[in-house]
N, C-alpha and C positions, 0 to 999 in steps of 0.2 A: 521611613528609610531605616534599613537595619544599621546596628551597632556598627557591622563591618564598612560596611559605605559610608559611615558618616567617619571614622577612623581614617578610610585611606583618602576621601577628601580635606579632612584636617591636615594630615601629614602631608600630605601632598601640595597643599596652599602656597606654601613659601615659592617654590618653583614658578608659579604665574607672577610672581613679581620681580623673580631673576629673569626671565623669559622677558617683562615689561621693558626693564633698566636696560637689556644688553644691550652692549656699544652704545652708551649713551657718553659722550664726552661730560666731563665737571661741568664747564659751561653749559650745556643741556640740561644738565641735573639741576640747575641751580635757576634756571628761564623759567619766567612768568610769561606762558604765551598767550596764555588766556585770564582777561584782566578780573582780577578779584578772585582768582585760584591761590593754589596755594604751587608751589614748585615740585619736581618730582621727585624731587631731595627729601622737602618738607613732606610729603606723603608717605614717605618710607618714614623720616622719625617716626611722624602720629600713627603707621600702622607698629611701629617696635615700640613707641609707648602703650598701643593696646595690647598687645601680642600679653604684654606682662600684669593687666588688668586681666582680661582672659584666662592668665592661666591661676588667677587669685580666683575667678568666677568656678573657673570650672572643677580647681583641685579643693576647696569650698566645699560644692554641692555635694563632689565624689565623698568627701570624709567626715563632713559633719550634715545633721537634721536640717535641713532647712533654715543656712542661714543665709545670712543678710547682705545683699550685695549690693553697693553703693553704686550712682550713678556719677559717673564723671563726665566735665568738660574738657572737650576736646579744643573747644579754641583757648581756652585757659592753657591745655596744655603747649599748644602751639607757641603760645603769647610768651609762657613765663620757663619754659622749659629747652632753652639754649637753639634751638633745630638750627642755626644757620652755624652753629661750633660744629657738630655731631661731626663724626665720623662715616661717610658714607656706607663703607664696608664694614662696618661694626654694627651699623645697625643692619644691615643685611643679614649678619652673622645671631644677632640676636633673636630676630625672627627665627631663622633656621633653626637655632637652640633652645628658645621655648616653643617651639611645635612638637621638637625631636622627645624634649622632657616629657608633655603632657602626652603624644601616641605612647609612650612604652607606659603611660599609668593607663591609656585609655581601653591599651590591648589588655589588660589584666579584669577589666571589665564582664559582667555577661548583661545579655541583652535586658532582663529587667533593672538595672541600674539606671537606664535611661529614664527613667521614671524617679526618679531623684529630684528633688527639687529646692531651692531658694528663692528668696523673695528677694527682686529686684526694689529699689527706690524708688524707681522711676513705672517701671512695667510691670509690677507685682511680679508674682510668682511665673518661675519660670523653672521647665523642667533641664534635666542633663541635655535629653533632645533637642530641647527649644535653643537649649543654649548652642549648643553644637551646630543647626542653621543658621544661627545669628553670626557665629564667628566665621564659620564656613563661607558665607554672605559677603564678610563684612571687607576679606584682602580682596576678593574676586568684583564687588562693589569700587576699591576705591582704583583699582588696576582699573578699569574701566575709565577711569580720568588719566591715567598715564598716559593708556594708548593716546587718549585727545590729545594730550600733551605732546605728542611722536606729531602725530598728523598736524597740529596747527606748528610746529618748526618743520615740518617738512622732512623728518628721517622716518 
């Protein structure tokens, strides 16, 4: 995929998780419909806690040699990092504002940047590219459990 397309599906990402949420009442936001999920609340925290790993991943790879990008737990985070305090709209807004941060670094870019690479913890080496599908992936992957979330309350 070129530099450009992988740009305006970056930027673009936040939008399929407002399009997920809308009109969803507190109470909805907050419903386990489906047993052993996580809520559509808790979804959006753990996508605005990665949003901010991401852009340690990606603004990394863009400025230095090949470093070193740590793997994180997400149920750690979930566990020990407040999600049922958060502020709904704040973390909505956060997302919004580390996507917004990283397209204006990503549009300064040219296409062999993409070829940039770090070394993941977990996954070895991964390129600007590789990375840019992973995260691209990763809000369109967990909206994917919203809508179930819609469908098993019935909105």
């Amino acid at each position: 995929m070129a530099l450009n397309e992988l740009i305006e599906a970056y930027s673009s990402g936040p939008q399929l998780v407002h399009d997920a949420v809308a009109g969803m009442s507190a109470e909805q936001l907050h419903a386990r419909p489906i047993e052993g999920a996580w809520s559509t609340h808790e979804v959006v925290c753990h996508l605005a806690d990665f949003e901010i790993v991401f852009v340690d991943r990606l603004t990394a790879v863009i400025a230095e040699d090949e470093p070193s990008l740590p793997g994180r737990n997400e149920q750690q985070y979930a566990a020990r990092l407040a999600y049922e305090r958060r502020d709904f709209a704040e973390q909505l807004q956060l997302i919004d504002l580390c996507r917004s941060h990283v397209t204006k670094i990503l549009r300064t870019l040219q296409e062999g940047d993409l070829a940039r690479c770090g070394i993941h913890s977990e996954a070895g080496p991964l390129t600007l590219e590789q990375l840019l599908h992973r995260i691209n992936g990763h809000l369109s992957h967990h909206v994917k459990f919203i809508h179930d979330k819609r469908r098993a309350l019935g909105i």
